[in-house]
C-alpha positions in Angstrom: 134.6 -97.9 -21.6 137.5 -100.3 -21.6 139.8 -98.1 -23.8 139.3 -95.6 -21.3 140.9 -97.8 -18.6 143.7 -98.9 -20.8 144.1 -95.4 -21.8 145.2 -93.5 -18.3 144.6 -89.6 -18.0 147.0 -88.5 -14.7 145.1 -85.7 -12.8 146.8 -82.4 -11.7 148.4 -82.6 -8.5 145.5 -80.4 -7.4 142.8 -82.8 -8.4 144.8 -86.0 -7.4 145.6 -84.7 -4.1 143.2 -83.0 -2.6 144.2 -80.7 0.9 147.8 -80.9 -0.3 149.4 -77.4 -0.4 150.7 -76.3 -3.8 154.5 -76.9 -4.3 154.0 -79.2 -1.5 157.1 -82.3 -2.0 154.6 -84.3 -2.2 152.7 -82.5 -5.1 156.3 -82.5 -6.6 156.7 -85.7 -6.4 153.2 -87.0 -8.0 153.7 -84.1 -10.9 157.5 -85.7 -11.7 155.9 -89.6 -11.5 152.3 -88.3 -13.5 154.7 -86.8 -16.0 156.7 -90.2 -16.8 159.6 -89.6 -15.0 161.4 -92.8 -12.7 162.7 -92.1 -9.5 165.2 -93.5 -7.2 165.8 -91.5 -3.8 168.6 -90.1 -5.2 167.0 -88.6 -8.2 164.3 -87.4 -5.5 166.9 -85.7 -3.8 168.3 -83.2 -6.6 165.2 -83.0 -8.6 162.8 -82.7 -6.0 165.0 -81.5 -3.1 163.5 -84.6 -0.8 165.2 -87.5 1.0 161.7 -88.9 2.1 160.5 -89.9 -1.3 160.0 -93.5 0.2 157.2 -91.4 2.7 155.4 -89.6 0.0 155.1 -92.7 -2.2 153.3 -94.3 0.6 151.6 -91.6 0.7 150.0 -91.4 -3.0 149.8 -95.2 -2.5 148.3 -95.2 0.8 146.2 -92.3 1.2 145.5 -91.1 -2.6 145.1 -94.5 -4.4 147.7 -93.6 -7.3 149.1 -96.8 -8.3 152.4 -95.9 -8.2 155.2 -99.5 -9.2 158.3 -100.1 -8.6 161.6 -101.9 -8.3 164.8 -103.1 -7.4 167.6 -102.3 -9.8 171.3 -103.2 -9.3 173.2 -100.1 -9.4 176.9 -102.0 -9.1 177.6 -105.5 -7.6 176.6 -105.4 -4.1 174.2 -102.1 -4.3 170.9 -101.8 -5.6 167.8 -99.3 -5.3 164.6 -99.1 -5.9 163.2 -97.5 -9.1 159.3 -96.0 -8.7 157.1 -94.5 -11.8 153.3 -94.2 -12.8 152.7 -96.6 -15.9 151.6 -94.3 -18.7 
């Protein structure tokens, strides 16, 4: 039983997200994150075609339970963004 927790399966978007429509952003999103992927809202915005990602991670957080991290990486000396993934 405890291997099992260690061990995490990630649902399909249609299982994890029940009501959502398919090829919903926010199905996008969870599939990219479930899949390993780290995104910043930029990445969100050419790979997902999205400039809410911050919405739909409250979202899976909020509403779904997914237990999505994340955080702050410096991206030059006074700029820095946040980073969010699913731990595998």
């Amino acid at each position: 039983m405890e291997s099992e927790k260690n061990n995490q399966v990630h649902l399909s978007a249609t299982e994890a997200l029940p009501g959502t429509q398919a090829g919903s952003d926010l199905q996008c999103v969870y599939e990219a994150l479930a899949s390993g992927q780290i995104l910043t809202t930029l990445d969100a915005v050419f790979s997902n075609h999205t400039v809410c990602l911050t919405k739909y991670i409250s979202l899976l957080r909020n509403k779904y339970g997914i237990p999505v991290k994340d955080r702050w990486v410096k991206v030059s000396k006074r700029k820095r963004v946040k980073e969010f993934w699913i731990d595998q």
